[in-house]
C-alpha positions in Angstrom: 4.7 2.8 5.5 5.5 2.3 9.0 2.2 1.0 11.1 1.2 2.4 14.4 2.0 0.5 17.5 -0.3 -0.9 19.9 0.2 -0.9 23.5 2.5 -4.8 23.3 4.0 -3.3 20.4 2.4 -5.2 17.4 1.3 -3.1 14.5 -2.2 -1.8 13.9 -4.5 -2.1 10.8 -4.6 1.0 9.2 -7.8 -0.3 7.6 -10.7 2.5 7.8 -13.4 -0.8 8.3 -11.1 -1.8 11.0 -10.6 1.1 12.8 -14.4 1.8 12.9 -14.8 -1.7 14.3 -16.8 -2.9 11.1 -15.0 -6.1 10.4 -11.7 -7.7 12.1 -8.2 -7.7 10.6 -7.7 -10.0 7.9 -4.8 -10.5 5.1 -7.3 -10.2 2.1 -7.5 -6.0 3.7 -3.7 -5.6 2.8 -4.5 -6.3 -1.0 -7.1 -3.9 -0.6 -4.6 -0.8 0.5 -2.6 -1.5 -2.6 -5.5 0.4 -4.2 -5.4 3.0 -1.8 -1.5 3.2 -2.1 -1.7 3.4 -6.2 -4.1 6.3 -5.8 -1.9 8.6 -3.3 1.2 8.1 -5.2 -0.6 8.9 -8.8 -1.6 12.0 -6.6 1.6 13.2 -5.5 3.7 12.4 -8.5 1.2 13.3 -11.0 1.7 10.3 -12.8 -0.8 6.7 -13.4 0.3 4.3 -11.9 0.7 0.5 -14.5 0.3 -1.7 -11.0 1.2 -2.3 -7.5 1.9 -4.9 -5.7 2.4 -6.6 -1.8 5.2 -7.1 -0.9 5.4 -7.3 2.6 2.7 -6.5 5.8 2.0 -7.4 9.5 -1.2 -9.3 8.5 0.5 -11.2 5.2 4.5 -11.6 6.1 4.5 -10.4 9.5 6.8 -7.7 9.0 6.4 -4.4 11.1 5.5 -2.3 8.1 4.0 -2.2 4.9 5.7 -2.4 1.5 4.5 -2.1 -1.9 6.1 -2.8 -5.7 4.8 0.5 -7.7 5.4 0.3 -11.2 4.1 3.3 -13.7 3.2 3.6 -16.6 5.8 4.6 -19.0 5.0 8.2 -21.0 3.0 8.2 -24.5 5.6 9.2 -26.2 9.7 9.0 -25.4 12.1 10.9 -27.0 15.7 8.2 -27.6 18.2 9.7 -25.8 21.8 9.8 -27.2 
């Protein structure tokens, strides 16, 4: 997920609490989103999602974006393929 810019060109928290001015950026926030992140993509692949992870943010790494591990969870049942 690419961030927004602000005005000197550093990313801005995407964080609903910060955006309504509620609280101040903080790294512990970006472990937060992972939650948020497991939940839209269980909703657009139709699949649970085993865990996510951080891998990478402006607050935690410093890096211009955000970028998650996703790892889900594997079917009841497989079939062995051939």
């Amino acid at each position: 997920y690419h961030h927004p810019l602000d005005k000197d060109g550093k990313p801005v928290c995407h964080c609903p609490l910060v955006i309504l001015g509620l609280v101040e950026p903080f790294p512990e926030l970006c472990n937060c989103s992972v939650n948020l992140g497991a939940s839209y993509i269980e909703t657009a692949i139709g699949r649970p999602v085993a865990k996510v992870e951080l891998m990478a943010s402006p607050l935690t790494t410093g890096d211009p974006y955000i970028r998650y591990a996703v790892y889900l969870k594997p079917p009841v049942a497989t079939i062995p393929r051939d």
